[in-house]
C-alpha positions in Angstrom: 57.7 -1.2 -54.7 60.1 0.3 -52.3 63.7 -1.5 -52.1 64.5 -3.5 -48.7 66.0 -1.2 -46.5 69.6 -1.7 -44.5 68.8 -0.8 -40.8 71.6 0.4 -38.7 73.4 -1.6 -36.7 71.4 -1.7 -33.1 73.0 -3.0 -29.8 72.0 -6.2 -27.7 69.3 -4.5 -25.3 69.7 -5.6 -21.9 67.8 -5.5 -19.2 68.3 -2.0 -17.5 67.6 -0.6 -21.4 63.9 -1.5 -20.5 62.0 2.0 -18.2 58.6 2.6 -17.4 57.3 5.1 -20.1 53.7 7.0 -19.8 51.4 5.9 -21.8 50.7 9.3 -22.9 54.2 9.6 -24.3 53.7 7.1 -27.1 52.5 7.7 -30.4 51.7 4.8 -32.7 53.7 4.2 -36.3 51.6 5.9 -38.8 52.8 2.9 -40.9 51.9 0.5 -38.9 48.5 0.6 -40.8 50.4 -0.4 -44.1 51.1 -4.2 -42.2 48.8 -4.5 -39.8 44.9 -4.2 -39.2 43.5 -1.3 -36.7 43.4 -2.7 -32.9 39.5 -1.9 -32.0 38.9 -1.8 -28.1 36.1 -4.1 -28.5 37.8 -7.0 -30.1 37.7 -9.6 -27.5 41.2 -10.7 -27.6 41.9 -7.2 -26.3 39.4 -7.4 -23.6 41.0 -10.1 -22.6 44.2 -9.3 -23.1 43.3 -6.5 -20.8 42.0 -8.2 -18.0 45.4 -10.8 -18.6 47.0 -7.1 -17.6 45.1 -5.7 -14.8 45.7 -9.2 -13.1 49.7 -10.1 -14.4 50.7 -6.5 -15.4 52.6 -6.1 -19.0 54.8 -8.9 -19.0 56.9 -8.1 -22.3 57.8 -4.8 -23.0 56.8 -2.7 -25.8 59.6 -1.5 -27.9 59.4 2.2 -29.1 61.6 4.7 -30.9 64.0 7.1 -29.0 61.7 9.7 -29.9 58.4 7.6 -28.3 57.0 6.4 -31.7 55.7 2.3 -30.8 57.1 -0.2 -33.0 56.3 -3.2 -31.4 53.3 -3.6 -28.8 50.1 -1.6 -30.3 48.1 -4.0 -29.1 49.5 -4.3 -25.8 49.1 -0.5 -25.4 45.2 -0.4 -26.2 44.8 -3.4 -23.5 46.8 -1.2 -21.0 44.6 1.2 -21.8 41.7 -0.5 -21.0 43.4 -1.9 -17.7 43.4 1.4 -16.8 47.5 2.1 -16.5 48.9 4.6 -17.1 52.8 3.6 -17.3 53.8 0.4 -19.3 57.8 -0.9 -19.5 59.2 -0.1 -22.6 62.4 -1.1 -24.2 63.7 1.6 -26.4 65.0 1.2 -30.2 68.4 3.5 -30.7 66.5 5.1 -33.7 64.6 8.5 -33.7 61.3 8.3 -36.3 62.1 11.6 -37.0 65.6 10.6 -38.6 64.6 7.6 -40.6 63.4 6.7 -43.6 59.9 5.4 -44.5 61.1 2.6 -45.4 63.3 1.8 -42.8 60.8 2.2 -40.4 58.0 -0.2 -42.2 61.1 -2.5 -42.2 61.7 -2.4 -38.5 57.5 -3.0 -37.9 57.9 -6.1 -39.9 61.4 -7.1 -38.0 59.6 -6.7 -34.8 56.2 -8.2 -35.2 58.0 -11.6 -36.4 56.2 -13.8 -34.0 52.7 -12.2 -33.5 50.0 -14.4 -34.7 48.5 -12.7 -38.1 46.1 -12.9 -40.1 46.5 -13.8 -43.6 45.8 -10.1 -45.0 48.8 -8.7 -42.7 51.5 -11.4 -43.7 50.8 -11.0 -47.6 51.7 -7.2 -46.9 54.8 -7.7 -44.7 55.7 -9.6 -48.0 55.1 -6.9 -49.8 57.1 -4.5 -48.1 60.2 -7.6 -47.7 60.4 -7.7 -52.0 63.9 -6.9 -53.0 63.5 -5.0 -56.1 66.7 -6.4 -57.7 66.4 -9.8 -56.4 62.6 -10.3 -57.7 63.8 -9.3 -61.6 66.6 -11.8 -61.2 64.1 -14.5 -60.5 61.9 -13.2 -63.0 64.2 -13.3 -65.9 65.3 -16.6 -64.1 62.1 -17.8 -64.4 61.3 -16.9 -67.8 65.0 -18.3 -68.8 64.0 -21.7 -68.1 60.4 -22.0 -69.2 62.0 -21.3 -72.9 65.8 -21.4 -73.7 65.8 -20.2 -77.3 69.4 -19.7 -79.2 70.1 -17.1 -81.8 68.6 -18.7 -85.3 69.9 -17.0 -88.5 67.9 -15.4 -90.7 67.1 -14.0 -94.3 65.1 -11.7 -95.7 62.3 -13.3 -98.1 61.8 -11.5 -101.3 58.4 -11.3 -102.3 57.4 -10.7 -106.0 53.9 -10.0 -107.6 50.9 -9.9 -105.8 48.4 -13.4 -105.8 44.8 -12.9 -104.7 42.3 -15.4 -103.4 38.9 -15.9 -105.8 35.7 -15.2 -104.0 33.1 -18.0 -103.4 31.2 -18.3 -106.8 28.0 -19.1 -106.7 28.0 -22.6 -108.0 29.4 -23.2 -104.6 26.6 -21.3 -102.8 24.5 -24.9 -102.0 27.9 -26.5 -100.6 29.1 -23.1 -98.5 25.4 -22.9 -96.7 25.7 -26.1 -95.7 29.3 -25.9 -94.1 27.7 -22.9 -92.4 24.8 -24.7 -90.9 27.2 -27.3 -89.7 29.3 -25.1 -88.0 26.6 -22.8 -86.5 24.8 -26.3 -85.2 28.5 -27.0 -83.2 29.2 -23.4 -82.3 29.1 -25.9 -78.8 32.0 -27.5 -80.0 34.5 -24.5 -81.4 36.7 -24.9 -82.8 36.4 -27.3 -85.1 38.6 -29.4 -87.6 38.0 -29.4 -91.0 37.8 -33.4 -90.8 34.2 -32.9 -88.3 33.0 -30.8 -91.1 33.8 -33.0 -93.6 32.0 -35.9 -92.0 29.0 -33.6 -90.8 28.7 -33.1 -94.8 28.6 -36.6 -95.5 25.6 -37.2 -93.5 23.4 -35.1 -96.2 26.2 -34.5 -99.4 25.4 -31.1 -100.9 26.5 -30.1 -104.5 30.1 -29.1 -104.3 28.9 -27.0 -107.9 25.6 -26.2 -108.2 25.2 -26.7 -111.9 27.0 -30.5 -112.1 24.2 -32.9 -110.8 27.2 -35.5 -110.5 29.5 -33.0 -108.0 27.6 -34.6 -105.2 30.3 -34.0 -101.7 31.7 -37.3 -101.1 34.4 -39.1 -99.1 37.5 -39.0 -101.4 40.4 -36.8 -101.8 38.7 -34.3 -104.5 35.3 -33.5 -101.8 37.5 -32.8 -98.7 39.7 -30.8 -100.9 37.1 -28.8 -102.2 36.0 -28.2 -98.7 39.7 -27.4 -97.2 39.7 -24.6 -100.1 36.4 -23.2 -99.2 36.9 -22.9 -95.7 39.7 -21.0 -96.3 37.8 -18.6 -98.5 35.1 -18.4 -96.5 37.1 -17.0 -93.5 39.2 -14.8 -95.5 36.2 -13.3 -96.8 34.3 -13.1 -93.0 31.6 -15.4 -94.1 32.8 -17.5 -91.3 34.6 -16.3 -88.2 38.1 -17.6 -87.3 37.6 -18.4 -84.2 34.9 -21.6 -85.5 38.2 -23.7 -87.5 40.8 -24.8 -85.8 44.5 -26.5 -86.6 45.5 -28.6 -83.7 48.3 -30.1 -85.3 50.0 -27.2 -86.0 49.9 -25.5 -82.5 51.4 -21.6 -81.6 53.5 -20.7 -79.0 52.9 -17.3 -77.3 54.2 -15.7 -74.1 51.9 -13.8 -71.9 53.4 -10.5 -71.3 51.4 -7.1 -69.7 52.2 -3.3 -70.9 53.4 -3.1 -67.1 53.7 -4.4 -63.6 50.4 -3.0 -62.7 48.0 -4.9 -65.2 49.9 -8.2 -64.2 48.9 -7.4 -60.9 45.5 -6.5 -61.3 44.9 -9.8 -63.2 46.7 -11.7 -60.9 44.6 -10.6 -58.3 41.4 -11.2 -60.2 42.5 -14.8 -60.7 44.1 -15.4 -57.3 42.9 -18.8 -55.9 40.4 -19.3 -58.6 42.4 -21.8 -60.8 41.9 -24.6 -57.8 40.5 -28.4 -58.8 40.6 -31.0 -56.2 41.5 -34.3 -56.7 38.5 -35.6 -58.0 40.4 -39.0 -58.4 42.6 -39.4 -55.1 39.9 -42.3 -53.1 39.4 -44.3 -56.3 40.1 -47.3 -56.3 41.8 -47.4 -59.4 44.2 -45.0 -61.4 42.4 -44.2 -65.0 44.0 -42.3 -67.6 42.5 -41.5 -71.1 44.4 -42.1 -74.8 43.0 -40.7 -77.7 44.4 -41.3 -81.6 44.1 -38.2 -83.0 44.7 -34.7 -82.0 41.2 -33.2 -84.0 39.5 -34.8 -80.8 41.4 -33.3 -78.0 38.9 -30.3 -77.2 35.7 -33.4 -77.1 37.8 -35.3 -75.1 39.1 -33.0 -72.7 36.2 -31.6 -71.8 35.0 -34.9 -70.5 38.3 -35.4 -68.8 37.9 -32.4 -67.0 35.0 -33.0 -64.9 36.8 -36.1 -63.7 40.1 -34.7 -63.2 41.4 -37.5 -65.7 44.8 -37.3 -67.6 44.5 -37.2 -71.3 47.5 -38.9 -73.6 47.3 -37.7 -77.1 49.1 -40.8 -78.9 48.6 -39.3 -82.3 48.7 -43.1 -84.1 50.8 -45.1 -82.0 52.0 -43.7 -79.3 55.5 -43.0 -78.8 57.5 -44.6 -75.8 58.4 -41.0 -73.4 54.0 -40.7 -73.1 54.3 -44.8 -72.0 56.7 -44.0 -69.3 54.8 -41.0 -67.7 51.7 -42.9 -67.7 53.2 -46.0 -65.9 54.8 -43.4 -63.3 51.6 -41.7 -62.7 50.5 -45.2 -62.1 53.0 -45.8 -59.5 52.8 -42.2 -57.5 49.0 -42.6 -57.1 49.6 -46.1 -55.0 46.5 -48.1 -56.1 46.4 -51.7 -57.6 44.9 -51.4 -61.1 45.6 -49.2 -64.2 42.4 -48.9 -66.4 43.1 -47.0 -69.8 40.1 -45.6 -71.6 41.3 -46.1 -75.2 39.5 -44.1 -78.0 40.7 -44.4 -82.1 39.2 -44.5 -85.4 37.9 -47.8 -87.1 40.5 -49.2 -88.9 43.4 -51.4 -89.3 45.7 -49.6 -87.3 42.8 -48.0 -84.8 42.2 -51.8 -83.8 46.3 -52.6 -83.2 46.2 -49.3 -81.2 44.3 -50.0 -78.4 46.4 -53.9 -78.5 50.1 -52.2 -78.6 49.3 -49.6 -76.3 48.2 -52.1 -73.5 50.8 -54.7 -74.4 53.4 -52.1 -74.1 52.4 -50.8 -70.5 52.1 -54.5 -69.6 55.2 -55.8 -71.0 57.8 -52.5 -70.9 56.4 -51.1 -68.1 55.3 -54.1 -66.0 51.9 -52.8 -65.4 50.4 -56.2 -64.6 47.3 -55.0 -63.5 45.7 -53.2 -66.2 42.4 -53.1 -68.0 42.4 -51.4 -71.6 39.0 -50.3 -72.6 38.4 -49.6 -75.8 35.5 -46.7 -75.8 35.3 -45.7 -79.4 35.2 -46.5 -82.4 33.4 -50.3 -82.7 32.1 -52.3 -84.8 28.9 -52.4 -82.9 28.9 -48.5 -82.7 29.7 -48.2 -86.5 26.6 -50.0 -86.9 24.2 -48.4 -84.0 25.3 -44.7 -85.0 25.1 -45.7 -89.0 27.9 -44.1 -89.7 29.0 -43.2 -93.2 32.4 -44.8 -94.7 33.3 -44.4 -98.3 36.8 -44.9 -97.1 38.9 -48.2 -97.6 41.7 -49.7 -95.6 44.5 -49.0 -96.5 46.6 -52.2 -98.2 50.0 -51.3 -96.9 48.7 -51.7 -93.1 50.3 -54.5 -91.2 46.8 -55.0 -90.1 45.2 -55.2 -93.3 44.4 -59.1 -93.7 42.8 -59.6 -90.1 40.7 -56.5 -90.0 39.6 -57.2 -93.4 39.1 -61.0 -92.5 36.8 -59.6 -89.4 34.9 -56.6 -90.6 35.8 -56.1 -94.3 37.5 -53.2 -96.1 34.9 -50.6 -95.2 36.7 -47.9 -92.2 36.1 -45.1 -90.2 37.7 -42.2 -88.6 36.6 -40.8 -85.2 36.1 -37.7 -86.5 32.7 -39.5 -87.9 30.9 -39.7 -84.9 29.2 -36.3 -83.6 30.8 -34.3 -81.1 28.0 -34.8 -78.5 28.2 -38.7 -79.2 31.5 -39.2 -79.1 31.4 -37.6 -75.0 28.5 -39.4 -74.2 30.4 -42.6 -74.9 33.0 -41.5 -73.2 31.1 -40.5 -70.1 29.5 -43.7 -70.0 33.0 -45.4 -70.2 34.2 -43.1 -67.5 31.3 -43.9 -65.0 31.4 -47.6 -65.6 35.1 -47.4 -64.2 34.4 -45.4 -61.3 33.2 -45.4 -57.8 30.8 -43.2 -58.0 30.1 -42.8 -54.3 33.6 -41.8 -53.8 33.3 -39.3 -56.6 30.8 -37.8 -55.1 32.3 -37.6 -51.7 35.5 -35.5 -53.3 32.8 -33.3 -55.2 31.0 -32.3 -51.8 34.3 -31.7 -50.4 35.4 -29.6 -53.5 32.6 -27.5 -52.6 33.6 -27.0 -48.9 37.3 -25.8 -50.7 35.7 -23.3 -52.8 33.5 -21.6 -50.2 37.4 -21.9 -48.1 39.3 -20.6 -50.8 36.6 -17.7 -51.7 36.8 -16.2 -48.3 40.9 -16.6 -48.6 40.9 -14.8 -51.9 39.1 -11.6 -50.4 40.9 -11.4 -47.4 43.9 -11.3 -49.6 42.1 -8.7 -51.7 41.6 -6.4 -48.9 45.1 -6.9 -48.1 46.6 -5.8 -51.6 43.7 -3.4 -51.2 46.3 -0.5 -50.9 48.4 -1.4 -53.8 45.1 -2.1 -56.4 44.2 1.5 -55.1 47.4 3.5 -56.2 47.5 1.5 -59.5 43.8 1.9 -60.6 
């Protein structure tokens, strides 16, 4: 992109710097193409602009070069044209097109179309041509400065000695490794997965964990799921099961989107532009609702739910910490409406229970968010019971909550990794829609659909206008 250019220094023009100049004489900007659309004689606005002429004459100059080449007024000239003059007044710029500089003559279109009425195609290119080389990588490195400000960290070469490889799968563990395979394949839906849903998939029908023990039946303890950690680690290093089907949210990676060069960024920026809109699905409810969920091996179920309602999701991962409290209770505030409903969902156990309790009491009492209805969503006791969920797991003693959960359901707990993907959304779309008003909803979805069809027709316009660019970088 071509660096702004410095024009020279240009008088005041007065009055007497304005003559009549024959139309003949004037020859439009070749570059006047690289801003601006084509004026076509048939456009209506020119007709009339022509008959504005015939009837009131031009009544603001067109500004040319000392050398007759237009730089303001080419649509003015066409309507003369039509109006059949054949002299229009014409103030002249001290500049000769045959001196300057491409540049500096794109620059003085832009400086002298200012306050024409454009389309959006023609005012993304005079943006184009306005970029300051120099001042755009300032504000990029800017930019990129703040969104990660990493120090200089020390480091040490780690010495590595011998070589350690992974066994393959034996086939004692054939029976247990094509059933984690079927459970996968029957969630590809659901990728990627945690090794906790698998584990609780393989409780529903417990395979051999070794084929020739009749008493290695998979079960819920520490030796089963470590068994099944260790195979899934095989099983990917070997390519029995792509990588892309397991996942480790709670250990996440940081990357930073970078291109080979300016042009790919720009080609995927245009193939994205506008296309990342979502309406606020949410702004005439009634009520603010926000989403908590326990455990982060549940994010990708839950979010996909939250999505379609443009809900917020808080990941408290156990209790949730106090700075997740605050943003909630100011999201609260900004959206202006009365009540606070929070669709709580966390496993079946001591702590899951006192959860849902804290969290509510905390919003109530550290926030004062009086009005507020916690829901609990998932898990139950009655939906422990109606899905027949499998437990093998006991409370733990050490839990503050031990003696009243155990006084009101027994020992007996479950995780919310138990409950099938599918489930586990359908209970939360029911939650969702028992909150909502679904007559507004719907209202914001037809109007979503009005935006789209807007924002399609804005994307290609500004397509055609970076048309140019895409075509020298392809």
């Amino acid at each position: 992109m071509a660096a702004a250019v410095k024009t020279r220094k240009r008088p005041t023009v007065r009055p007497e710097f304005v003559r009549l100049v024959s139309l003949s004489r004037i020859i439009p900007c070749p570059e006047n193409k690289q801003l601006y659309r084509l004026v076509d004689p048939r456009d209506p606005d020119i007709q009339a602009l022509a008959e504005s002429i015939r009837e009131h004459g031009v009544r603001e100059p067109l500004v040319i070069t000392e050398d007759g080449y237009l730089l303001s007024g080419h649509r003015r000239r066409v309507a003369a044209k039509l109006a059949g003059l054949t002299r229009v007044p014409c103030r002249i710029e001290p500049i000769r097109y045959g001196e300057a500089s491409t540049d500096e003559i794109v620059q003085l279109l832009r400086e002298h179309n200012r306050q024409r009425v454009k389309s959006l195609d023609e005012m993304l290119r005079e943006e184009v041509v306005s970029a300051d080389p120099d001042l755009a990588h300032v504000r990029l490195l800017e930019h990129r400065r703040d969104r990660s400000d990493m120090s200089d960290r020390p480091s040490s070469t780690v010495e590595m000695s011998g070589r350690k490889g992974r066994k393959r799968i034996s086939e004692q563990k054939r029976a247990m490794t094509e059933a984690v395979m079927a459970a996968i394949g029957e969630r590809r839906e659901y990728w990627p997965l945690s090794d906790r849903q698998i584990h609780y998939v393989l409780l529903n029908d417990p395979p051999l964990r070794n084929v020739t023990r009749p008493d290695s039946r998979y079960a819920n303890d520490r030796a089963s799921y470590g068994d099944l950690c260790d195979l899934l680690t095989r099983a990917r290093l070997t390519g029995e099961i792509v990588w892309r089907a397991i996942g480790d949210e709670t250990r996440p990676t940081t990357q930073w989107r970078c291109h080979a060069h300016a042009q790919a960024f720009i080609h995927e920026q245009v193939d994205e532009l506008f296309r990342n809109y979502a309406r606020d699905l949410q702004r005439t409810q009634p009520n603010h609702i926000e989403i908590v969920a326990e455990k982060l091996t549940v994010r990708n179920i839950v979010e996909r739910v939250a999505s379609r309602f443009c809900l917020p999701v808080t990941i408290g991962r156990g209790y949730c910490s106090i700075t997740p409290r605050y943003d909630m209770a100011q999201r609260f505030r900004r959206s202006g409406k009365e009540r606070l409903i929070v669709l709580i969902l966390s496993d079946f156990d001591p702590d899951g229970e006192a959860i849902a309790e804290s969290f509510a009491r905390s919003m109530r009492d550290d926030f004062d968010v009086v009005e507020l209805v916690p829901v609990k969503v998932a898990l139950t006791a009655e939906q422990v019971t109606r899905l027949g969920l499998r437990s093998g797991m006991q409370a733990k003693r050490g839990s503050a909550q031990y003696r009243k959960f155990a006084r009101q359901h027994g020992t007996n707990v479950y995780e919310l990794e138990a409950v099938p993907p599918d489930v586990l959304q359908q209970l939360l779309t029911e939650a969702i829609d028992a909150v909502l008003d679904v007559e507004a909803l719907n209202g914001e979805i037809d109007a979503e659909k009005k935006d789209a069809a807007f924002l399609e027709e804005a994307r290609q316009r500004a397509c055609l206008a970076l048309g140019e660019m895409r075509g020298e970088i392809t």
